[in-house]
N, C-alpha and C positions, 0 to 999 in steps of 0.2 A: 090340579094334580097332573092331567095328561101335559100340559105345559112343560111341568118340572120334570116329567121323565121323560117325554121327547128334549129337554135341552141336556138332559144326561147321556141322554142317547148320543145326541152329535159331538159331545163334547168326548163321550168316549171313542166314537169314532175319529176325530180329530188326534187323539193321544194316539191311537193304535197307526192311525198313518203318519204318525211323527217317529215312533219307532220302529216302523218298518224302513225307513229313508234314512235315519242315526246311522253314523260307521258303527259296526262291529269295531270291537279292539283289535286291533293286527291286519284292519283290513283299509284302505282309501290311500290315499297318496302319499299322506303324511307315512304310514306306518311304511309304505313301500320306499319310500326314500329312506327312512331311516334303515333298515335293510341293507338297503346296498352302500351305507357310509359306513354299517358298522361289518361290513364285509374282510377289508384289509387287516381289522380287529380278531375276526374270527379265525383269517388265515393264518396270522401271527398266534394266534392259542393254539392252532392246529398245529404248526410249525414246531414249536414251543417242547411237545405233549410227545411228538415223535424223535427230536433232538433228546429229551430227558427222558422220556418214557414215562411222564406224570406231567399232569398239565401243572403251570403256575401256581404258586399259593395267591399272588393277587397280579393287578395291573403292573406293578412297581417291579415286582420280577422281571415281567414280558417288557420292561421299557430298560431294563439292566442290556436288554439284546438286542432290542428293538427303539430307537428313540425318538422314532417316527409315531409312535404309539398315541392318540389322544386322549386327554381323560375327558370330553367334550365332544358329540357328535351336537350338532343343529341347536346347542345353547344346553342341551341335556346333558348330566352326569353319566358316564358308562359306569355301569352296574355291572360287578364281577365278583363270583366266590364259589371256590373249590370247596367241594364237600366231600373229604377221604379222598380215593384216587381219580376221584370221577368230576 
């Protein structure tokens, strides 16, 4: 019995120092690079929002203006959607 809860012990120990070393979401290199690709994205929504006074209803608007616009940062879809004016 002391066996089997000293190897729960180490084994929970093992998990707890695997999740403290796991990236957070939004945080390690990967997420900061995506950041700064999707940057000229956000300048062009900014840009967009202050020319019309209402952001885009989607990408395909912001690419009417812009057609430098990508639908693709690092093999990922950009993900885009107005909800009311905001």
């Amino acid at each position: 019995m002391k066996k089997i809860f000293l190897l729960l012990l180490v084994a929970a120990g093992i998990y707890v120092g695997y999740l403290a070393r796991k990236e957070k979401p939004g945080a390690g290199p990967g997420a900061h690079n995506g950041k700064v690709a999707a940057q000229p994205v956000i300048a062009a929504v900014e840009a967009y929002r202050i020319a019309h006074n209402v952001y885009p209803e989607d990408l395909d608007d912001l690419r009417t203006e812009n057609a430098s616009i990508p639908s693709r940062i690092d093999g990922h879809e950009i993900g885009y959607s107005r909800h009311g004016a905001t």
